[in-house]
N, C-alpha and C positions, 0 to 999 in steps of 0.2 A: 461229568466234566467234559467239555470239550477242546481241542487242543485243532492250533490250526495253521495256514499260514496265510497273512496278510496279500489278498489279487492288486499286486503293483509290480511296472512293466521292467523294474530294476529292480537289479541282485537285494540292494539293503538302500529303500528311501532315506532311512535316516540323517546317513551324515550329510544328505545331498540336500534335504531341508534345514539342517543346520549351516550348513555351507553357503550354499545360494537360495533358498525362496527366501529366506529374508535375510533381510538387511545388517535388523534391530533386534537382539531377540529379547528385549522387553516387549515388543508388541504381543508376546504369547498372552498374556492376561488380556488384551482387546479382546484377541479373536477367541477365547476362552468366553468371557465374557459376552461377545458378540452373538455367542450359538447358546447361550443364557438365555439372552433376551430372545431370541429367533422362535427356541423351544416354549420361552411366555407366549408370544404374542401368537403363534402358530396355537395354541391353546385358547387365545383370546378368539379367532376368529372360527375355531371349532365349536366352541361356546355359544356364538351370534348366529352359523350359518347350520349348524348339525341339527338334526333330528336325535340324536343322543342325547341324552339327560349330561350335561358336564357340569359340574360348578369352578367357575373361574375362582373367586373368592377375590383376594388380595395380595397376588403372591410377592415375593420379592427374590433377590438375589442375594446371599449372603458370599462374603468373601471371609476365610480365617485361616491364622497362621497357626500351625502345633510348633515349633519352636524346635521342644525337645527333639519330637522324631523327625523332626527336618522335613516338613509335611504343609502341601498348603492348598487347601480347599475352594473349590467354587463349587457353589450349591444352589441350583433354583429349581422352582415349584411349577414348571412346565407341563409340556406333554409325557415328556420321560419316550422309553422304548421298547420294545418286547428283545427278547433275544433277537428272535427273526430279523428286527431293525435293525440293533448291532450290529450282525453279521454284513447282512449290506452296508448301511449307513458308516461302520466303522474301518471295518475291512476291503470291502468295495469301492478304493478309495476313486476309483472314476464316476459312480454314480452320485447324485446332486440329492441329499434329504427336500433339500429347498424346490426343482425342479419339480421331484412326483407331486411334493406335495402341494405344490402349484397346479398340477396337472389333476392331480385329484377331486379341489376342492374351486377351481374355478369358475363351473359351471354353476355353483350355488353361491356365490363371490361376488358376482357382478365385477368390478376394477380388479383387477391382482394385487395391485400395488398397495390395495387398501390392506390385506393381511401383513403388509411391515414387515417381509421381509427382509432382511438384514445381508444375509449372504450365503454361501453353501456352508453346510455344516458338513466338512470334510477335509479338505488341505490344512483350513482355520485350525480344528485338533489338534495335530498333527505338529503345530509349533510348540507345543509343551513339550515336544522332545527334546527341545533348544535348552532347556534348563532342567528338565528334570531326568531322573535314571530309569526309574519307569513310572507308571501311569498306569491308574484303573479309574474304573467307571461305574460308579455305583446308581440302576435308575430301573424306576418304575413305570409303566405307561399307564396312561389315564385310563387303558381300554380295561374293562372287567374281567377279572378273572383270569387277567396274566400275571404272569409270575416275574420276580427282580429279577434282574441280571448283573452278573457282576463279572467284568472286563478284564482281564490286567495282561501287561506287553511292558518288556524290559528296553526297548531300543532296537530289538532284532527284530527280524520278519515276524516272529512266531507270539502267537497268544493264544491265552486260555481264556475260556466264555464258561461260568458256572451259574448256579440257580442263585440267585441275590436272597439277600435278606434284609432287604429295606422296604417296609413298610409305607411310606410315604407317594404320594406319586411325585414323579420328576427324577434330575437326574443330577448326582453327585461327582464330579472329576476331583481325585486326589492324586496331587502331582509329588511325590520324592523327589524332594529336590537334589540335583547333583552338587558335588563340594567346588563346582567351580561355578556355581552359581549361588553359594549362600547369601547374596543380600538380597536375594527375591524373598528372604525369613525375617527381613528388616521390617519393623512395619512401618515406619518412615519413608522407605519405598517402596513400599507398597501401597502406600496412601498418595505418594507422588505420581504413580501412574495411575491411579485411580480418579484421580481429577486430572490428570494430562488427556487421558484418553475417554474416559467414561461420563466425565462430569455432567453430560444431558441425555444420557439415556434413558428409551421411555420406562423402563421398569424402577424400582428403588433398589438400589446398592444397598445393602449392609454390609458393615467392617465394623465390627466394635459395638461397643456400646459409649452413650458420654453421659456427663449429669447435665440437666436441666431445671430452672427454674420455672416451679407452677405458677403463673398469674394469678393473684388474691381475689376472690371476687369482688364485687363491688359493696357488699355488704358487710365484706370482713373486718375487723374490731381493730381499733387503732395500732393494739399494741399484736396484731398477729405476725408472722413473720414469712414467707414465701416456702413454702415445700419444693423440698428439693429430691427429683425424682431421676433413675436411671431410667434412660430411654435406648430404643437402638439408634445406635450412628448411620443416618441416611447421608452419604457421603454428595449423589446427586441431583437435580432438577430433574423432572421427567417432563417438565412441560416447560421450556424453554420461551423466549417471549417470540420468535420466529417462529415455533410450531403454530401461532394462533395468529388467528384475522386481524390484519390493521385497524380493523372497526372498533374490536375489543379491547385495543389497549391505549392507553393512556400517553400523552408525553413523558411522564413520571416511568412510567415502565417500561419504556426504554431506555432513559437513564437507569433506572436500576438494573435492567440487564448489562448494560457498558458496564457498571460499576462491577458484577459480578465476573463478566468478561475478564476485567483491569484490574485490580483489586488494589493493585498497586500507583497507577494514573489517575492522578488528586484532580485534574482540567474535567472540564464536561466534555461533553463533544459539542460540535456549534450545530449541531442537526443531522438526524438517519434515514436510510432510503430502507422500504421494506420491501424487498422482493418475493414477491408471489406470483406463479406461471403453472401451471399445470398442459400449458401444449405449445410448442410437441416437444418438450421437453419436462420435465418434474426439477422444480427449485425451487425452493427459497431463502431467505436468509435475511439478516441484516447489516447494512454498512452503515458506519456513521467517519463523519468530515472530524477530525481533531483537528487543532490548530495548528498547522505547518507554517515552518520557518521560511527560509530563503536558504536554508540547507538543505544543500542536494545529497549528503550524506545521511540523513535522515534514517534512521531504522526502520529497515520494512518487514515486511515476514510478521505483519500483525492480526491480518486477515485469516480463520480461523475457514478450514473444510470440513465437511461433516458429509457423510454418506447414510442417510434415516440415521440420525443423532450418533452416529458411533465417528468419532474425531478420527480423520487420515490423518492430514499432515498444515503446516501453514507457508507452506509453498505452493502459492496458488498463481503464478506467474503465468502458468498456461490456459489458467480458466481465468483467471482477473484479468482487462487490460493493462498492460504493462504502469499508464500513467494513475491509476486505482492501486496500487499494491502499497500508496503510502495510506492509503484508508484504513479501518479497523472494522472489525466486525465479524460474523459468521456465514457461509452459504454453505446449505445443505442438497445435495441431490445424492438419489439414487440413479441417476444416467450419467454421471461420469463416468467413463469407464477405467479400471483400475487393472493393474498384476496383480495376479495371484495373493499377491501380500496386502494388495491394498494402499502399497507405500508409495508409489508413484503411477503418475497420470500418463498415459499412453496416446498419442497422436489420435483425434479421432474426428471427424465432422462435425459430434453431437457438442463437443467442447468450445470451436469455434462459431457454434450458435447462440453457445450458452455466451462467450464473452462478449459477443453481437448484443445480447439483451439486455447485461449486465451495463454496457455503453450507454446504450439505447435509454436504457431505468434512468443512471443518472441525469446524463441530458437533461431527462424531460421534467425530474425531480427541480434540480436548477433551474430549468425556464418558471416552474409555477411556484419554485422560494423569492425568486425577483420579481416575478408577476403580483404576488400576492405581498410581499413588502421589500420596497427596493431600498426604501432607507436603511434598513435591517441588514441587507444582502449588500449595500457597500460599507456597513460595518463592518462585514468580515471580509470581504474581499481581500484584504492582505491575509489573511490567517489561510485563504481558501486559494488564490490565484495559481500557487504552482501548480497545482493538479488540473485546473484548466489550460493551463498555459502549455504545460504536458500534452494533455490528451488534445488541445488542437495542433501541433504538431505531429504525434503521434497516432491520430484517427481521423482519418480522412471526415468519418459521417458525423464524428463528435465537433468535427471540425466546422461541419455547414449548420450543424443547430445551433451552436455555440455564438452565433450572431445574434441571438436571443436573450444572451446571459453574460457573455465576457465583455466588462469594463475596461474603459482605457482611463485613468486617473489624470488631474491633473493638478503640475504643482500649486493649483491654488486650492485642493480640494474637492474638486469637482470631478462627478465620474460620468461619461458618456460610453453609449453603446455605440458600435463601428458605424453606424447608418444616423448616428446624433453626432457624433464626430467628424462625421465627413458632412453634413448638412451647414453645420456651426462655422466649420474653419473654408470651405470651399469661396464664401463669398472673398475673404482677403489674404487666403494663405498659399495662391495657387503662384507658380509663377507665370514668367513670358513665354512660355510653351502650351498656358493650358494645364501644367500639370498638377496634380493637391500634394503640396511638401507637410508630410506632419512630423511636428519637430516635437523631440521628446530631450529632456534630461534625467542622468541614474542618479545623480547624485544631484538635491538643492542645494548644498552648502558648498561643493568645490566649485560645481558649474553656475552658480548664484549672479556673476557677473554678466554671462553670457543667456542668462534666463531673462535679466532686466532690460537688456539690449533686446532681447526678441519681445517681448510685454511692452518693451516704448516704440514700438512698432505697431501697438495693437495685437498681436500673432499669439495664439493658444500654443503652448507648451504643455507635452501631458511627462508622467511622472513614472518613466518605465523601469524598475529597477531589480528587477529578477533574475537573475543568474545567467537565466535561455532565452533576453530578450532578442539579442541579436539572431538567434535561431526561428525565433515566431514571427518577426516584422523581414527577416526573408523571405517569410511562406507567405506573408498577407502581402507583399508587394510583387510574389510571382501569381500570387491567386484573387489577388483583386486588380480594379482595373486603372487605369492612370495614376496611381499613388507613386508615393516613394518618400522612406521617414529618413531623417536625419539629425543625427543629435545636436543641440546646439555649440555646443565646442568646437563644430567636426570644420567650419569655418567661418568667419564674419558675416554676421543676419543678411546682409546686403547679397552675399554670394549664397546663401544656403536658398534663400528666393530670391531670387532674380528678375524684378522688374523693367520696365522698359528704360525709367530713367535712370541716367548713370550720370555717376558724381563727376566733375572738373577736375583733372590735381593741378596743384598748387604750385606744382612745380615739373619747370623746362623739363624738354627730354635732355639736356647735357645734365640740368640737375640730377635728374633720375640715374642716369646714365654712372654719374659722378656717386653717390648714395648707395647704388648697386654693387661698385668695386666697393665701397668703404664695407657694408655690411659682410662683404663675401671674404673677407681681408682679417673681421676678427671675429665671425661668426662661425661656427665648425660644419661644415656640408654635411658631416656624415649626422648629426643630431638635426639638421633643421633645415629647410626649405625655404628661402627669402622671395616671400610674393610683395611686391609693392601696389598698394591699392589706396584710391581715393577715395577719403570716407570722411563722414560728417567730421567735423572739426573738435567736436565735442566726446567725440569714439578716443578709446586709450592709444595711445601711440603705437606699441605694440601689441599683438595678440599671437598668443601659442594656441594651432587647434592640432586637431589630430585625421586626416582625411578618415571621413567615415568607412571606405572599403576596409583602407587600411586596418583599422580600430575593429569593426565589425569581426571581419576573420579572424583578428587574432583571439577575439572574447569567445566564437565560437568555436574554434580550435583548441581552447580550455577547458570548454565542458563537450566536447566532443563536435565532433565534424569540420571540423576546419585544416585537419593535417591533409585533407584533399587538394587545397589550394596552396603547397607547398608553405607554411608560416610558422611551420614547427621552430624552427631558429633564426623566424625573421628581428634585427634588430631594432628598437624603439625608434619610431622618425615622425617627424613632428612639422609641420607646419608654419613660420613663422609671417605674418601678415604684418606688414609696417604700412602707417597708416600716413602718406605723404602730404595728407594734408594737413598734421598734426604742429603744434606750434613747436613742440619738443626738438621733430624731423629736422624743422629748419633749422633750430637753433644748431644740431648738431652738424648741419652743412656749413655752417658759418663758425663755428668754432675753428681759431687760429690755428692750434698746434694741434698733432696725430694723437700725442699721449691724452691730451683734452676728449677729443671724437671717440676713440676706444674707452676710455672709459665711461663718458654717457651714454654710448652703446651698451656695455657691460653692464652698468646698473639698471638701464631700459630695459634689456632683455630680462635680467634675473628678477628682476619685480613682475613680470607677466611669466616666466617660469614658477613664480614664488607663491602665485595666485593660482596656479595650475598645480600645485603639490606638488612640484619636481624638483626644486631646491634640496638638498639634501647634502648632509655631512661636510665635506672640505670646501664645497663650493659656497655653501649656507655661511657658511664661517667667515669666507673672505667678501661676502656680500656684505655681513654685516660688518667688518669692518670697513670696508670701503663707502658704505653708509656715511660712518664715524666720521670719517675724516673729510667725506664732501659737507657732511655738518658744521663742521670745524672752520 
């Protein structure tokens, strides 16, 4: 027996990796797990590239609880170790199993990367000390004619290395569990992190065993009945639909991997992008589009990290672009780089290439789902808009492809791209400067009046109604060149484009003059703005708009950015346009007495209040009664 103590540069590692190298200490079964698979597949590629007789076979991973003696095993059919290894690989805890054995077998390897390895087998260990009291290691190496070894260390520095008696090759970790960890004995959770963390590792998991139904053959007699047979419980996928060529798989098997992913998300997704790169980085993965709201509260954190199929974390904010994290799906690399634990992403170059590509995929994905069917692609365009509308804000590069693919709707249905938009409206929707006004509405049904005034003008109205329009149609009016959009509320079609000709009023400047006191006399200055303007005769008498700066900042200071322009408690102010050419105008100039004037003003104003949604509670009430009684 040998007796010894643990070469690390501290008094007692222990409490310091229960402490701080992680976070979580469920993750001890990944990384338990993780030098599982490390120790297979390091076996697999001794197998392919040795001159050594080895037989791979089929091995798998078995996980099991002992209950009573509070004991819980990982067991796989690996390379296993000689003493000799233990003492480095386990004790030695600065040395890398994964480095030498990189450095060993490279030259007969060709890729490195091709041997799948997973991560050092060393620190990973080392987190069973997080839940259990002590730890031995029961394992065999593949090589002939060595002997088992068997491991065990209570917490402290110190352990003993004796001659094993396992037969088998490979290598057994049984963890004692400590009593402030007994629900690692649960096997509810234990099957929870075994599909939280494991679910597509390339090796097969066993946990259990379950029953199974045998398929009848095809010749079997009417009245036979289905055999029902114990099988082992393979908890994982080892072949994931991202580990395999786009070429190979199907539409179908994509949906079925979403469905695997989601188990519980009954929606399809509306289409996936498959990422595959091998330079100069190593990714892959798959994302797929589900159908997004107009909620910007939307749950994210659905996008799924994988490091060679072993799950970190689905905080992927610094490898996804920010406006991608409402997407779903998985990406896998081995060049992320990670802490120690693997649990979080660390600042690096290689990261901000990888979200550069990730951009870059979708982009170009988008240009050839619109290129290849655009009737299809303005189906979903509401389902899909925020995420473009996002990332052309938010990505400059995403920003300039993005003229390729992003729609501008309009309320009649119709959807143009920014260079079919601007082609279409430039002949009649420019003003007397030269300049292209595109006038949009968020709402058809408040702003419905004001849509049919700009349509009997001829003028294309598009249908902008996304949460951050006022934030995107700032960036295309700083980043493109002579536009500028305006909603049609924001003031009477005549002033929103500006033509050469202008209308006559109807009436004298004493008129005006006279109409001006009367409005300013029962109209409140601090709700409303009295512009007098000459307009077709056929135009409503009054019109409540909302100056677009105005309205803009405040919409963008609600979903962010606008407390720049001081609007954090700017109060509601509003526009009112009296149209003096209107027959109403006159009538109420020529009305005898003040009580008469003020109250056709009153009911003039709250009927174009009443059609703008602003009517409301006490004043709604005394409208409608004042209704009544001019009824009467």
């Amino acid at each position: 027996m040998a007796k010894g103590n643990i070469n690390v540069a501290v008094e007692n590692i222990f409490p310091l990796i229960k402490k701080f190298l992680y976070s979580d200490h469920e993750i001890f079964l990944r990384e338990l797990i993780s030098n599982a698979t490390d120790a297979t597949l390091k076996l697999k590629h001794i197998a392919n590239v040795s001159d050594a007789k080895v037989e791979y076979g089929n091995p798998q991973i078995e996980v099991k609880i002992d209950k009573k003696k509070k004991r819980l095993h990982i067991i796989d059919q690996g390379l296993g170790m000689t003493a000799e290894e233990v003492k480095k690989y386990i004790n030695e805890i600065a040395f890398s199993g994964a480095e030498e054995f990189l450095d060993q077998y490279k030259d007969k390897a060709g890729k490195a990367e091709e041997t799948g390895i997973i991560g050092h087998f060393g620190l990973g260990f080392y987190s069973a000390f997080m839940v259990a009291e002590k730890v031995e290691i029961l394992t065999k190496s593949f090589k002939e004619n060595e002997d088992a070894a068997h491991w065990t260390c209570d917490g402290s520095t110190e352990y003993t290395l004796v001659k094993g008696k396992k037969k088998d090759r490979g290598t057994e970790i049984i963890l004692h569990i400590a009593e402030d960890s007994t629900e690692f004995l649960e096997e509810s959770r234990i099957n929870e992190l075994l599909n939280k963390y494991n679910k597509f590792m390339p090796i097969p998991i066993k946990f259990g065993t379950k029953e199974a139904t045998i398929p009848l053959p095809d010749d079997a007699d009417k009245d036979a009945k289905p055999e029902k047979k114990t099988i082992d419980n393979i908890i994982n996928n080892p072949n994931p639909a991202w580990t395999k060529q786009p070429a190979d798989l199907k539409d179908e098997d994509y949906k079925s991997f979403y469905r695997e992913l989601y188990p519980m998300q009954f929606e399809e997704p509306l289409f996936h992008i498959h990422l595959n790169v091998d330079y100069p980085f190593n990714l892959t993965g798959i994302l797929y589009f589900p159908k997004i709201t107009n909620d910007l509260n939307i749950q994210k954190d659905k996008i799924q990290l994988y490091q060679n199929q072993v799950f970190v974390t689905d905080n992927v904010e610094n490898i996804v672009p920010e406006f991608l994290t409402m997407l779903r799906g998985v990406i896998d690399s081995p060049d992320i780089p990670l802490n120690i634990s693997r649990s979080y992403l660390q600042a690096d170059g290689a990261v901000k290439k990888i979200a550069s590509y990730i951009t870059r995929k979708v982009a170009d994905k988008l240009k050839s789902l619109f290129n290849d069917n655009r009737e299809d692609f303005e189906k979903k365009w509401d389902d899909i808009k925020i995420v473009i509308e996002y990332g052309m804000l938010s990505e400059e590069k995403f920003f300039e492809k993005a003229d390729a693919f992003a729609l501008y709707p309009t309320v009649d249905g119709k959807y143009y791209t920014y260079d079919e938009l601007y082609n279409k409206i430039k002949a009649n929707q420019t003003d007397k400067d030269d300049k292209l006004v595109i006038l949009y509405a968020s709402n058809k049904d408040e702003q419905h009046s004001y849509i049919e005034a700009a349509k009997a003008k001829g003028y294309e109205v598009l249908l902008l109604d996304s949460p951050i329009i006022s934030h995107l149609i700032q960036k295309l009016e700083t980043s493109k060149e002579n536009i500028s959009f305006a909603r049609v509320d924001a003031d009477h079609i005549d002033n929103l484009i500006k033509k050469e000709d202008t209308k006559i009023s109807k009436l004298s400047d004493e008129e005006k003059n006279k109409l001006d006191d009367l409005l300013k006399e029962v109209i409140s200055s601090e709700k409303f703005m009295v512009q007098l303007e000459p307009m077709d005769s056929n135009a409503a008498p009054f019109i409540i708009t909302q100056p677009e700066f105005m309205r803009r900042m405040k919409e963008m200071q609600q979903t962010g950015g606008g407390s720049m322009f001081g609007m954090n408690n700017m109060p509601e102010m509003y526009n009112l346009v009296v149209n003096t050419n209107h027959e109403l105008v006159g009538q109420i100039l020529g009305t005898k007495t003040k009580k008469k004037q003020e109250r056709l003003i009153n009911q003039s104003l709250d009927l174009a209040r009443l059609s703008q949604g602003l009517l409301k509670g006490e004043e709604l009430t005394n409208f409608i009664k004042r209704s009544y009684e001019m009824i009467k």
